[in-house]
N, C-alpha and C positions, 0 to 999 in steps of 0.2 A: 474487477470494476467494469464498470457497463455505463452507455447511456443508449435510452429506449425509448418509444413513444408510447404511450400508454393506449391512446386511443380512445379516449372514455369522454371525450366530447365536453374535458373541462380546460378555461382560461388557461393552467398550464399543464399542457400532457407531455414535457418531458423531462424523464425521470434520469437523475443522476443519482451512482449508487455507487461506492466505493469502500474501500479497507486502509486506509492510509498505512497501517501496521500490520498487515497480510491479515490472510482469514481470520487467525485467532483472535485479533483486534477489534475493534470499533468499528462497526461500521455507518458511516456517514449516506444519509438518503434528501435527497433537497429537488426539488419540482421547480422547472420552467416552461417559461412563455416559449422560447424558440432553441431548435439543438444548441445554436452556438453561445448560446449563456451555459448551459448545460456542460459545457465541452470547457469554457472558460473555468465554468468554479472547478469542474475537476480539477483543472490543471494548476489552482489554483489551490488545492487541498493538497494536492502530491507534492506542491514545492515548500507549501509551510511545514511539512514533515520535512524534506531533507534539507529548511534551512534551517533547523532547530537540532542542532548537536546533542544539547544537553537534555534532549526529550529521549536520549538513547538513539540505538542505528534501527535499522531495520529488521523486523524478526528472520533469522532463518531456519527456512522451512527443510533444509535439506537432511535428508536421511543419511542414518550410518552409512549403508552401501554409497552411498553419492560419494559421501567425505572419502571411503577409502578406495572406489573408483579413482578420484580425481590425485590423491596422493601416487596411487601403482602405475597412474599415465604422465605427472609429472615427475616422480622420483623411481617409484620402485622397480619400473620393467628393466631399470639399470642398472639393480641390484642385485648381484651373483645369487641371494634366498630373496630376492623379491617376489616371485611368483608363490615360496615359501609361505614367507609372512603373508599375504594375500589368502591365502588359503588358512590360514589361524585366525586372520579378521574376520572372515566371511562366515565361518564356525560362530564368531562370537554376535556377528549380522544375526545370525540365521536364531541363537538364544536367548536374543534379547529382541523376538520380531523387528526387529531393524529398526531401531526407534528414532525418531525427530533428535538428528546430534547434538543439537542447540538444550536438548532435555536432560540429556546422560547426568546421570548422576554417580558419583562416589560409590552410594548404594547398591546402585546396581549392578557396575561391576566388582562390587563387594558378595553380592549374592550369585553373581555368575562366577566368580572365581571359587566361591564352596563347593559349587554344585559341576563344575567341568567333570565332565567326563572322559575318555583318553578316545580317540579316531583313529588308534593306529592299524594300518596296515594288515599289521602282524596280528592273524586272526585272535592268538590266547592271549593279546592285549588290550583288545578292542573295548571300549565301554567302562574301563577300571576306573577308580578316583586317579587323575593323574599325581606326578610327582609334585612335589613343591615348586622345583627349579621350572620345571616345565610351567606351571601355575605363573612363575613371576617373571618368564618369556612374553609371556599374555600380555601381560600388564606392560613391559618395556616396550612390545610391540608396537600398540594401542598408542603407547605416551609417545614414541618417535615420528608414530604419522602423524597426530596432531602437533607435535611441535616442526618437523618440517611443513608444513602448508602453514603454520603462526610465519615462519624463516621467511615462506615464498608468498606471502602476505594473502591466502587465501583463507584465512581462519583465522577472526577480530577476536575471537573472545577465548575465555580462560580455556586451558587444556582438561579436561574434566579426570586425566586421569590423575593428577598432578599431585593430591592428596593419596596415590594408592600410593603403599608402602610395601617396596618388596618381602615377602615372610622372610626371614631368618632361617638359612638353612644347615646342616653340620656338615661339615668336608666331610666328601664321598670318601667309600675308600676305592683304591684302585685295585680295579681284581686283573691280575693275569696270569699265566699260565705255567705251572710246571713241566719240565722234559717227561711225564708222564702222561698229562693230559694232553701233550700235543702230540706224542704220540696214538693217545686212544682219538683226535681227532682225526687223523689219518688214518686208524686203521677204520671207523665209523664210514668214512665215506666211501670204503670202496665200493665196488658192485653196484654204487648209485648212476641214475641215468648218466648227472653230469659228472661223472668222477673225476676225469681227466683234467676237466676245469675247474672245476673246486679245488684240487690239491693245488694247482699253480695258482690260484688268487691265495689261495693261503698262503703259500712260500711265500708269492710275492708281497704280500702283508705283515708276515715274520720277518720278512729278508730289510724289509725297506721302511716298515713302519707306515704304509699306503693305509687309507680312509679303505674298506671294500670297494664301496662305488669309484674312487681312485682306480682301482687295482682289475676293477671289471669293464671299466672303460677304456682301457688302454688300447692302444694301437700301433699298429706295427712300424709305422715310421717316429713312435716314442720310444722307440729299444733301440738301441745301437753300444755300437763300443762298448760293449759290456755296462751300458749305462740304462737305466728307466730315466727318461723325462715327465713328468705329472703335469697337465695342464689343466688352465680353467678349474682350478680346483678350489675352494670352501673360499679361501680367502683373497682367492683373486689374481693368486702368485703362482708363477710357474716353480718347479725345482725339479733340480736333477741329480740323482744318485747309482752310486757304481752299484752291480752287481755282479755275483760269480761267474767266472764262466760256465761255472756247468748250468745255474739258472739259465743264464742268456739262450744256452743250446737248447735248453728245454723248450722255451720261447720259440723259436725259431721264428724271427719276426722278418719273415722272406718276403710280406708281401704286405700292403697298406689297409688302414681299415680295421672292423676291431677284432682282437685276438682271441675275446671269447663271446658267448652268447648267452651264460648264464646270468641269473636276474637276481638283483640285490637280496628278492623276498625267498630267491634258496637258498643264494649263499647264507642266508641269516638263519634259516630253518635248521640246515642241518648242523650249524654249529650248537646252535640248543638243544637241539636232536642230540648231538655227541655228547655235551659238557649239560646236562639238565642242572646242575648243582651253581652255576652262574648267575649271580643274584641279580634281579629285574631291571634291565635296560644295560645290562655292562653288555650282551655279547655283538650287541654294534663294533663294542671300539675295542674288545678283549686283546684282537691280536696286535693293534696298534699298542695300546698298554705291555703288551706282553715284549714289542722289540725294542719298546723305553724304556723298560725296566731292566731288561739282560744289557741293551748298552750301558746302562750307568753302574752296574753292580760289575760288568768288567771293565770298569774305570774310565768310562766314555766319558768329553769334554759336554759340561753342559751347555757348551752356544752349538760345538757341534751336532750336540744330541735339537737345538732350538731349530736350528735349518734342518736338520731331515725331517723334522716331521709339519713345516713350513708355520713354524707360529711365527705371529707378528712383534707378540710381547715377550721377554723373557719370563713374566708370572706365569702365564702358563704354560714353559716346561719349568718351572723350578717344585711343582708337584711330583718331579719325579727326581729330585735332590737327594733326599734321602737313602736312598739305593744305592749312593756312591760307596764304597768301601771307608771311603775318606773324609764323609759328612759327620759332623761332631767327633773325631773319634778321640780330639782332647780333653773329653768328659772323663774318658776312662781314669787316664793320670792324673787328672787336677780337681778331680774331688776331694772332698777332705778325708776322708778315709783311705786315700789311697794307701798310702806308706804307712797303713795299722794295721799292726796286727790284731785282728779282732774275731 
């Protein structure tokens, strides 16, 4: 909005010119005798828009990036995967040329979610279709920033993702590791640069059920008494668990600071490297799955098993139930055919 003198040597040369409903609106152009009528009707155009409610609010103009700017400096830099999720928004900024928020449609993260492609890392993953689950992180993402800034009253109008419907996906299955392939993982890495650190993030991943990046950020005043402490980890929660002594000595956590130097993107290579037959995306958590599975098949408590490997909910350890010795096993006798001879 502007007021200007035109100059053109008529009765009234100044021009008021405004948008009552931003650019894309209406725009309003009305000529005066003197600036200060000019300056009155403006001011007199901008109030009959915000005394009028039921004319609707004001358009906004703000882009994606703004809206999930403003979400990651009021909520999410607080978020143990905030800078995470920011970096899956910005992906989806960057596909949808960042478009006017107030625009988003259903549609269009219906067609962005067909066409996702994977950003991972890990060079032989890069560009693939991604998974499902991964697919309806997107989308949960997406809905939780806009519905905290509706919470923190920065965002009047509908959540646009609110109509996405997470796909339907089938339970994974869990892959882990027999006493022979975790032998071929140990024998695979020896002779490698980081050998000596590889084997101990492995132990200590078998030994304790540690996340890798757990297990490679560790530091030497988090070992003691024969104990790993975990901090700052996934969910926010510290935990501590005993380990052998001969791990600890292994350890030798004599001095503060971190214990090893190897980088998530080798720990992860060379386990694929060693196990190539590891179906797509398990050899992240293989050997986490691998020390849940051997505690429960040797009769490990499942809250026991819930605290080492620090979940909040008991749903997710009761995926690993069934590996008890002692899960269903009164199917066997209480069918009806037990006692037939048949």
């Amino acid at each position: 909005m502007s007021i200007r003198n035109l100059k053109d040597g008529s009765k009234k040369p100044w021009l008021c010119e405004c948008y009552p409903n931003g650019r894309s609106g209406k725009r309003v152009r009305k000529r005066f005798a003197t600036k200060g009528e000019a300056a009155a009707y403006e001011r007199f155009v901008m109030r009959e828009v915000e005394d009028k409610p039921w004319a609707g609010d004001k358009p906004d103009h703000r882009r994606l990036s703004e809206i999930i700017g403003l979400w990651f400096q009021l909520h999410g830099k607080y978020l143990k995967s905030g800078n995470h999720t920011k970096g899956r928004m910005q992906h989806i900024v960057s596909a949808l040329n960042d478009p006017i928020a107030s625009n988003l449609a259903a549609k269009h993260l219906a067609h962005y979610r067909a066409n996702r492609k994977s950003l991972s890392h890990i060079h032989s993953q890069a560009n693939k279709e991604i998974a499902v689950s991964s697919s309806n992180r997107d989308m949960t993402c997406l809905k939780s920033v806009f519905n905290k800034l509706i919470e923190l009253g920065e965002w009047s109008l509908p959540n646009p993702v609110e109509s996405i419907k997470a796909a339907k996906t089938p339970e994974s299955e869990l892959t882990f590791l027999r006493e022979a392939q975790i032998l071929t993982l140990f024998n695979t890495i020896k002779g490698t640069p980081f050998a000596d650190e590889l084997r101990l993030v492995y132990k200590i991943c078998l030994s304790t059920g540690a996340r890798i990046n757990e297990a490679i950020l560790l530091k030497g005043e988090h070992v003691y008494d024969n104990k790993i402490t975990y901090v700052n980890t996934k969910g926010k929660r510290n935990r501590t668990l005993p380990i052998s002594p001969y791990l600890y000595k292994e350890l030798n956590p004599s001095c503060s600071g971190r214990l090893f130097s190897v980088s998530y993107q080798t720990a992860h290579k060379w386990l694929s490297r060693a196990l190539p037959e590891l179906p797509d995306g398990q050899a992240t958590h293989v050997l986490r799955h691998t020390f849940a599975t051997a505690f429960m098949r040797s009769g490990g408590n499942i809250l026991d098993l819930k605290e080492a490997l620090g979940h909040s909910k008991i749903e997710q350890t009761m995926v690993y139930a069934h590996f008890s010795p002692h899960h269903l096993k009164s199917v066997v006798s209480l069918n009806p055919i037990a006692n037939l001879q048949l």
